[in-house]
C-alpha positions as CSV (number, residue, x, y, z in Angstrom):
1,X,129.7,9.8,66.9
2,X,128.1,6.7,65.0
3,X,124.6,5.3,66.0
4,X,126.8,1.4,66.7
5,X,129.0,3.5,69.4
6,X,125.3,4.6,70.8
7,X,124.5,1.9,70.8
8,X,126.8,0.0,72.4
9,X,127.3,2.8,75.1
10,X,123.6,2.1,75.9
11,X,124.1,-1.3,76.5
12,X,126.9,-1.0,79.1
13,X,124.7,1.5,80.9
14,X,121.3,-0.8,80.9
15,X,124.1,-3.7,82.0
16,X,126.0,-2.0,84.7
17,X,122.1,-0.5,86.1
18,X,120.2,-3.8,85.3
19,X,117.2,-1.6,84.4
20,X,113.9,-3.6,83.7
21,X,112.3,-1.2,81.7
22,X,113.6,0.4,78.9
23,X,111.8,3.4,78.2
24,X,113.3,5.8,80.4
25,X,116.7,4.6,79.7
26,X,116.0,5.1,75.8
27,X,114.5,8.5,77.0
28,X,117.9,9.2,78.8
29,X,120.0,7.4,76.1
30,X,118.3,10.2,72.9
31,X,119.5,13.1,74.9
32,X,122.5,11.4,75.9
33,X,123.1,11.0,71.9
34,X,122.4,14.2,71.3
35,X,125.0,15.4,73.7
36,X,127.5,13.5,71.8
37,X,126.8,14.7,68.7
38,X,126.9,18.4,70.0
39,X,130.9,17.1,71.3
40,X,132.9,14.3,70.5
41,X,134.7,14.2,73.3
42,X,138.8,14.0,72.8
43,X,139.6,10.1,73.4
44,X,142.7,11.4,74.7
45,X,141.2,13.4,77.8
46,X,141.2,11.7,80.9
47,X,138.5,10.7,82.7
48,X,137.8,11.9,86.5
49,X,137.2,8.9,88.5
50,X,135.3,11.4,90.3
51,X,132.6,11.9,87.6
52,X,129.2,10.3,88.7
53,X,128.4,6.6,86.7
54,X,124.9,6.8,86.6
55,X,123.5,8.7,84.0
56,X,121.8,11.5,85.7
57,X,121.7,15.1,84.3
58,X,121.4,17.3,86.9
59,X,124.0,15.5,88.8
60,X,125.9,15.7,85.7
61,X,125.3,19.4,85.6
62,X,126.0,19.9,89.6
63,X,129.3,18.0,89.2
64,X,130.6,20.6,86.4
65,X,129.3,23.6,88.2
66,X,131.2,22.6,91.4
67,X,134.4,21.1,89.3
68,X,137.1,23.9,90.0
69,X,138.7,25.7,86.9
70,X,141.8,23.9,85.4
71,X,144.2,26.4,84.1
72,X,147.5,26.0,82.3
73,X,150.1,27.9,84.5
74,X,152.9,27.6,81.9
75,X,151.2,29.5,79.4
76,X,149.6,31.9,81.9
77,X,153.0,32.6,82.7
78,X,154.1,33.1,79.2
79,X,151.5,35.6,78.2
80,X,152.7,37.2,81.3
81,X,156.1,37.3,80.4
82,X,155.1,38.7,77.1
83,X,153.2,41.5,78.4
84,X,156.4,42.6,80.9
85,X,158.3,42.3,77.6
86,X,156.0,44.5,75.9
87,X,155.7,47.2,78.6
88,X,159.8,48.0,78.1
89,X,160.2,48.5,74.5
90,X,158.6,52.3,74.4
91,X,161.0,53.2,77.1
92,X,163.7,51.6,75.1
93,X,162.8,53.0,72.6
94,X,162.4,56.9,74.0
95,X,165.8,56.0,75.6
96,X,167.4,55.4,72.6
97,X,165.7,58.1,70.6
98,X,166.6,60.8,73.0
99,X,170.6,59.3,73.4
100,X,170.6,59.6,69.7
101,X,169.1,63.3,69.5
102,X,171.5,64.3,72.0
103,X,174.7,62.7,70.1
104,X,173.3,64.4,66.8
105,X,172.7,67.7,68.7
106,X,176.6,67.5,70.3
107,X,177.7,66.6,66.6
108,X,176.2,69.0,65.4
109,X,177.3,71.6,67.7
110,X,181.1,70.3,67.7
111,X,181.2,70.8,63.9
112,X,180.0,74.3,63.9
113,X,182.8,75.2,66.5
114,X,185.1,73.5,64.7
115,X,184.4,75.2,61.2
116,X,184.3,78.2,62.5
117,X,187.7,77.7,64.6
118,X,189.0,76.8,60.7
119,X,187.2,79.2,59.6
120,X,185.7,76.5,57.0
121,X,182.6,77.8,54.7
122,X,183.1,81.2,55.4
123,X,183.1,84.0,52.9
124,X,186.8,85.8,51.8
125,X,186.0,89.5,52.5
126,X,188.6,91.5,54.2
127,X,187.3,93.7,56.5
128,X,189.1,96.6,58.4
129,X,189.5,96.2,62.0
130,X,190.5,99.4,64.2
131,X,191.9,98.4,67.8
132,X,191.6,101.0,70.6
133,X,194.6,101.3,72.8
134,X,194.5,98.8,75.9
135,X,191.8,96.6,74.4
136,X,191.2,93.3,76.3
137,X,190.6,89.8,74.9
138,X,187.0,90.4,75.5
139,X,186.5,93.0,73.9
140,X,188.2,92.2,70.7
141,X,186.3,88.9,70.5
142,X,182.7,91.1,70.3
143,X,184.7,93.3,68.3
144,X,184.9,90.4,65.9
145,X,181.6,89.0,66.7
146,X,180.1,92.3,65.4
147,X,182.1,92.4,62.2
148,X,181.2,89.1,61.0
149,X,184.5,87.1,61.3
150,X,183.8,84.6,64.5
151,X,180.5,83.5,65.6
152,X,181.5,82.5,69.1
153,X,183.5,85.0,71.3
154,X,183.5,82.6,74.2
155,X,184.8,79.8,72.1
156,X,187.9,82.6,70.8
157,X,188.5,83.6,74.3
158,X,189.4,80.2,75.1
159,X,191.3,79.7,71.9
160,X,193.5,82.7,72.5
161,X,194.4,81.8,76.5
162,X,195.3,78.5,75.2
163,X,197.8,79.7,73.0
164,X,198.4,82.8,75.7
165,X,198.2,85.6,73.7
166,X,196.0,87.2,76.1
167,X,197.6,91.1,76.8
168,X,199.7,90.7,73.0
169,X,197.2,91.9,70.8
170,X,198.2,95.1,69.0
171,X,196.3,98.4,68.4
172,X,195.4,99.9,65.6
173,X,194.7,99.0,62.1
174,X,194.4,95.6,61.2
175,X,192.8,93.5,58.5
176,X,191.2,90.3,58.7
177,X,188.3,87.6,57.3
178,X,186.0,85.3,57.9
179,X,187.5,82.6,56.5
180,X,191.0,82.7,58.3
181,X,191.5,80.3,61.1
182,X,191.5,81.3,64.8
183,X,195.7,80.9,64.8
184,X,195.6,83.4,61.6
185,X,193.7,85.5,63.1
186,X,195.3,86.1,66.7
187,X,198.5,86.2,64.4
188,X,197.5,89.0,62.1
189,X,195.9,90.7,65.3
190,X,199.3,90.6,67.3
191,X,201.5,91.7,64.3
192,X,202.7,95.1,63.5
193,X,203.0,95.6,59.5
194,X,203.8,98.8,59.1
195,X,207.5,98.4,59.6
196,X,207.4,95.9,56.7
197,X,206.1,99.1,53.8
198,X,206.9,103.0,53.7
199,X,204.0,104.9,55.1
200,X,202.3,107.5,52.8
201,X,200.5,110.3,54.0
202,X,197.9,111.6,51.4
203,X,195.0,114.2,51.2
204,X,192.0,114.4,49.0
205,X,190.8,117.5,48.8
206,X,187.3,118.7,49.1
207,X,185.8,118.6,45.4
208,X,187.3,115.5,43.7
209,X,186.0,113.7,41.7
210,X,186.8,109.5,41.8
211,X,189.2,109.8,39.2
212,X,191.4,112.1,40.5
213,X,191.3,110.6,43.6
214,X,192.5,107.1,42.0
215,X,195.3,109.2,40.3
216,X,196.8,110.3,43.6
217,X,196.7,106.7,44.7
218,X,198.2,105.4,41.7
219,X,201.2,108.7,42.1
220,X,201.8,107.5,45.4
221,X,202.2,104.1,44.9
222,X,199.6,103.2,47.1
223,X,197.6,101.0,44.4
224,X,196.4,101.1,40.8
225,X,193.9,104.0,39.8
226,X,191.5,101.5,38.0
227,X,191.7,98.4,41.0
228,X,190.9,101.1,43.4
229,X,188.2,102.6,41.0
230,X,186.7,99.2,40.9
231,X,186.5,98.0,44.3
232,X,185.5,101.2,45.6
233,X,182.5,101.0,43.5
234,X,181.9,97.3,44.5
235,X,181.8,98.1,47.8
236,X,180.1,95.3,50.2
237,X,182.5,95.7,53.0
238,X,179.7,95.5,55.6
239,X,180.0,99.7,56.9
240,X,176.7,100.8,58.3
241,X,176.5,103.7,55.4
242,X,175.9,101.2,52.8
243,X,172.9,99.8,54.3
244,X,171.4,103.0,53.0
245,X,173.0,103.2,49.3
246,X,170.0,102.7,46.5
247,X,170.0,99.3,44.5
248,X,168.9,101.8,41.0
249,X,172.1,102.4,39.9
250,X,171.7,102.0,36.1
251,X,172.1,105.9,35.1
252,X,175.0,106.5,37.6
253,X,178.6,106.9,36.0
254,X,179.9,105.7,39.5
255,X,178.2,104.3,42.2
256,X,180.1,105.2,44.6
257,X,181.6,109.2,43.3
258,X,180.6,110.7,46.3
259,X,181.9,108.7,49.0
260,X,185.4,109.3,48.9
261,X,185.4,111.4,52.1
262,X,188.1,114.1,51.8
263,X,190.3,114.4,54.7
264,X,194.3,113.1,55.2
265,X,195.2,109.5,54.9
266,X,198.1,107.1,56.2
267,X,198.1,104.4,53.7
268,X,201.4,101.9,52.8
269,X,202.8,101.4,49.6
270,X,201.6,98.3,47.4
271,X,198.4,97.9,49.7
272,X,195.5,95.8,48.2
273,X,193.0,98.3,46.8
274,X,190.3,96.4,49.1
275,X,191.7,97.6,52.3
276,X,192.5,101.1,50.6
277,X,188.8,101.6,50.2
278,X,188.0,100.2,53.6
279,X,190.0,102.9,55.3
280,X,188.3,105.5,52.8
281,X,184.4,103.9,53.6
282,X,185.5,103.2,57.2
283,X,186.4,107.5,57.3
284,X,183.2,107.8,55.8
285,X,180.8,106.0,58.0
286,X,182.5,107.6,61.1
287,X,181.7,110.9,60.0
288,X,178.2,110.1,59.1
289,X,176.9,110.4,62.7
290,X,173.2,109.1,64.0
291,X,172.4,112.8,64.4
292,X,173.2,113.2,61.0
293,X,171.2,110.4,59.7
294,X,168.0,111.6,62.1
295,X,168.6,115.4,60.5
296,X,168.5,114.0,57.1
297,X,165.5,111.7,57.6
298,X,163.2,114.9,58.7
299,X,164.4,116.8,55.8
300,X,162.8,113.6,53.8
301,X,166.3,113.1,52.1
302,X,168.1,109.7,51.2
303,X,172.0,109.6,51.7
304,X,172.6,109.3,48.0
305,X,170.7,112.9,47.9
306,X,172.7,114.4,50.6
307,X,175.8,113.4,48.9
308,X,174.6,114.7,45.6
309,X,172.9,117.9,46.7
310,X,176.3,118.4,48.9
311,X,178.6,118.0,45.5
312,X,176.9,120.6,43.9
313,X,176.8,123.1,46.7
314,X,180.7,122.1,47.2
315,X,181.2,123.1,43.6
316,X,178.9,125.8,43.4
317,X,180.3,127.6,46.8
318,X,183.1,130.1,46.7
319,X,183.6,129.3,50.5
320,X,182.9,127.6,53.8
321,X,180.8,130.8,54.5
322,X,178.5,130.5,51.8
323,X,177.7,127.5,51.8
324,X,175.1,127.6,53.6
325,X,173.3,130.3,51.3
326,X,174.2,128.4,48.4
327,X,172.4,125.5,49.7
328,X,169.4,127.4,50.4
329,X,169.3,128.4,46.7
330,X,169.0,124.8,45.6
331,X,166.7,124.1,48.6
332,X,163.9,126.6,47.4
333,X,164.6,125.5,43.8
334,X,163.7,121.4,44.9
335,X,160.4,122.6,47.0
336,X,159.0,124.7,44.0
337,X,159.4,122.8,40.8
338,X,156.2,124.0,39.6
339,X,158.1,127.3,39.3
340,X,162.0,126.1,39.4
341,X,161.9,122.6,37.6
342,X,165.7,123.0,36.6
343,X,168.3,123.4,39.1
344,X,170.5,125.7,36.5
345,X,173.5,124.4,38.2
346,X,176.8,124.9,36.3
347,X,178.8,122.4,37.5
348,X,176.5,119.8,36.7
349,X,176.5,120.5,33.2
350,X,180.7,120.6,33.4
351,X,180.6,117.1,35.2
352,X,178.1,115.6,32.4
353,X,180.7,116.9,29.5
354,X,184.1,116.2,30.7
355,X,183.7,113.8,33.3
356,X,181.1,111.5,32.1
357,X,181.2,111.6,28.6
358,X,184.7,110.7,28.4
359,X,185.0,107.7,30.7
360,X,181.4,106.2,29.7
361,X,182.4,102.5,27.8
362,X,179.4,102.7,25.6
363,X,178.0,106.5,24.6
364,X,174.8,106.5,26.2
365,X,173.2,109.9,25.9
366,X,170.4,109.9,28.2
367,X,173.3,109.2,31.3
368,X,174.6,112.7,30.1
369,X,171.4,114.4,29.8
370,X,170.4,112.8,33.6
371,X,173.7,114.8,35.3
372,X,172.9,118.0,33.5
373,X,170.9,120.0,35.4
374,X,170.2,122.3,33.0
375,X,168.5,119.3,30.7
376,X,166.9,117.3,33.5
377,X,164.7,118.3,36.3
378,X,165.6,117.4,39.9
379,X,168.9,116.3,41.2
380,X,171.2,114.6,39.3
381,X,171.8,110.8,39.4
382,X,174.2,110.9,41.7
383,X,176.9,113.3,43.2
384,X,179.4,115.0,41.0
385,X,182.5,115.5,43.0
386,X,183.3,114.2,46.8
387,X,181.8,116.8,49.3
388,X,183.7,118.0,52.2
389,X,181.7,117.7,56.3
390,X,181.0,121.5,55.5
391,X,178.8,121.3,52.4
392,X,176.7,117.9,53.8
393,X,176.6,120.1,57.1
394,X,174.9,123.4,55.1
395,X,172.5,120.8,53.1
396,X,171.2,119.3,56.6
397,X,170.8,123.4,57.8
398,X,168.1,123.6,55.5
399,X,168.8,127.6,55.7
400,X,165.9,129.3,55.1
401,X,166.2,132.2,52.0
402,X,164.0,133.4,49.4
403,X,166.8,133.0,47.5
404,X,166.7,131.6,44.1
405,X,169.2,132.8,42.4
406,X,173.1,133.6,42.6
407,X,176.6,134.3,41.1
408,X,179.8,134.8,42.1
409,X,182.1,136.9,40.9
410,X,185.7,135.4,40.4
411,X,187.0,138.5,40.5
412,X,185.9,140.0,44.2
413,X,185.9,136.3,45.5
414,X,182.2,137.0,46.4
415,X,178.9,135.7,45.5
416,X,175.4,137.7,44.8
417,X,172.1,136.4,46.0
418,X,169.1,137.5,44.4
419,X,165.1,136.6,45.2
420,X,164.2,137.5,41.3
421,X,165.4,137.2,38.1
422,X,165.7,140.9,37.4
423,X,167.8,141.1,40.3
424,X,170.0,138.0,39.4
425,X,170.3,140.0,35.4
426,X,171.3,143.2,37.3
427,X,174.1,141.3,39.2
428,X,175.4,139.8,35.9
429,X,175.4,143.3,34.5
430,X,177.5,144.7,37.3
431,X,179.8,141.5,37.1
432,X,180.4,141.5,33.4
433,X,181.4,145.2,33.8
434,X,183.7,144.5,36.3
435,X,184.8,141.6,33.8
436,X,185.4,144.6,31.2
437,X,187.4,146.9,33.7
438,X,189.9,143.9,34.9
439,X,190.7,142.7,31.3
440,X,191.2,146.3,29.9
441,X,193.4,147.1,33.2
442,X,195.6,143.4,32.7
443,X,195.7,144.5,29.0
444,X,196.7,148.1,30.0
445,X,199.5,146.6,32.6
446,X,200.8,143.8,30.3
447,X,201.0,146.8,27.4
448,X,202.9,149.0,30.3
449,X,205.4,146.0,31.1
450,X,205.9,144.9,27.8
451,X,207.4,149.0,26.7
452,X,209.2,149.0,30.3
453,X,210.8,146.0,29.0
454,X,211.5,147.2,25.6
455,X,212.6,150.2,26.7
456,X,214.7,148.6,29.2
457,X,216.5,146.7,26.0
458,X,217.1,149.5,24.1
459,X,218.9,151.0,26.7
């Protein structure tokens, strides 16, 4: 404020008091100026006819103490309204948040059924499914649960009473995949197929090897020797057995010579070599009982060394009866290779020259040396023929012997044991005379027929 506009609100005041003496009004009138200069007051603002005229401080100051708070009630109201405002959004938002997890989550859920009732992004493996007689719905759903081909049994329960084929399903053998479609499924699983090919029966006998086992196929019209011989070796059908099969394969002919269980098989003509070999592992994996598997874990063996210690002892054996002996041969052998580092085994050494050598694709001779035990120390790589139940049984006996030797003689149809060498040389003595005695006798008896014949002619 200007000293002029002091001044000439002085002047009103000493008018409107009539005050004689100017010193306490110039007194009043500094601090008065002062206060002006500390606020201009708005010239807008109204003045309260109620404010005391005379200039007098502490009725000034009494007058604002007592003068009630003036408060703008529209913009109280507005800050109020804001803060309500702000209170909601966080529940909004949770609300929304949580509508959208759930609509995510049921999206999420709804697609998975539905891929799996198309059977979408599923792998093509067939796998071999076995219905027992009188099955219900329930139980084939788990049935396919455990194999890997539906994830949700409830969800196929309620598929298959939809499209009532509850009570149609078909028992037996049966093959199916992941990757088929609900409909597919129920449709291959109630659906007999046999009528459709001729039915084989086949055997493989105990002591065949994978090649002649893919030549019986192949015979009998079944599949091709070389599709079966690769997909057997491929493998990865899911059977418990092959949980156990060793990853090392690199000086094995064929992975999987060994595992072609012999025993009688129904197969149909023209069948895919896949399902072939599933009957074959599925055969194989049922014989292979848990007490089997707990009796070759305390004997410290893996399967791949039951199967192969088995192939010898079912080549090596002249019989059920002695296998058992045999085994124990090649069982005190493996626990003193200090003394016994060779097995000696002759079939080994027959397997590594006309089985291996000829099918091998690139010559590689340390994959002979490996199979002959006569060469290498231990077991061989991996089995040499496919062992009957009898010769994996005789390994698991663990029959104890101080057996380390043996022969059989071809001729008597019996075989010698022997605890020492000089006893084992003595045996071969007696056998290689008995060798002598049968040749001169056929020579003696093929001379006899051949005059009775001649003489016969001359007649």
């Amino acid at each position: 404020m200007s000293d002029n506009k002091n001044d000439e609100v002085l002047d009103d005041l000493l008018e409107e008091i009539g005050a004689n003496d100017p010193q306490p009004l110039d007194e009043a009138a500094e601090l008065l100026k002062e206060a002006a200069e500390r606020h201009d007051p708005d010239p807008e603002d109204e003045i309260d006819p109620d404010a005391p005229k005379e200039f007098d401080l502490s009725a000034e100051e009494d007058y604002y103490d007592e003068r009630p708070v003036r408060r703008n009630p529209q913009r109280h109201r507005r800050k109020r309204k804001k803060k309500k405002q702000r209170s909601r959004v966080p529940g909004i938002l949770i609300l929304v948040t949580l509508i959208l997890s759930v609509s995510i989550c049921l999206s999420l859920v709804i697609i998975a059924f539905g891929k799996d009732v198309m059977g979408i992004g599923k792998d093509d493996s067939t796998h071999l499914m076995v219905i027992p007689e009188g099955s219900s719905t329930d139980e084939i759903a788990s049935m396919l649960q455990d194999e890997g081909i539906i994830r949700s049994p409830e969800c196929f329960k309620l598929f298959s009473r939809l499209r009532k084929s509850d009570e149609q399903y078909i028992a037996g053998e049966h093959f199916v995949r992941p990757n088929m479609a609900y409909e597919a499924i129920i449709e291959e699983l109630t659906t007999i197929h046999l009528e459709e090919q001729e039915t084989v029966e086949i055997t493989f006998p105990e002591g065949i090897n994978i090649y002649e086992a893919a030549d019986i196929l192949e015979q009998n019209q079944i599949c091709s020797a070389s599709e079966f011989i690769f997909y057997f070796n491929s493998g990865g059908f899911g059977f418990k057995f092959e949980d156990k099969l060793p990853s090392d394969t690199k000086l094995k002919l064929n992975r999987m010579e060994g595992y072609v269980f012999p025993d009688t098989y129904f197969f149909t003509t023209n069948m895919e070599p896949e399902q072939v070999c599933q009957k074959i592992y599925l055969n194989f994996d049922n014989k292979m009982t848990d007490e089997r598997y707990k009796r070759m874990e305390e004997l410290g063996l893996s399967l791949d060394q039951l199967i192969t210690l088995a192939s010898i002892v079912q080549k090596e054996a002249a019989n059920t009866d002695t296998m058992t002996l045999v085994a124990s041969v090649f069982w005190n052998r493996l626990d003193h290779p200090d003394v016994f580092p060779l097995l000696q085994s002759d079939p080994t050494s027959n397997y590594a020259n006309d089985v291996v050598r000829p099918h091998m694709d690139v010559y590689d001779a340390s994959i002979i040396e490996a199979y002959d035990t006569y060469q290498s120390a231990g077991l061989p790589p991996g089995a040499i023929c496919n062992p009957g139940i009898e010769a994996i049984d005789a390994v698991l006996e663990k029959f104890e012997t101080n057996y380390y030797y043996f022969i059989a003689n071809i001729f008597t149809g019996q075989t010698e044991f022997s605890e020492t060498l000089e006893e084992h040389e003595q045996h071969q003595v007696e056998i290689a005379s008995e060798e002598d005695e049968y040749i001169a006798s056929s020579k003696a008896a093929e001379a006899e027929a051949a005059a009775a014949e001649e003489a016969k002619n001359a007649e």
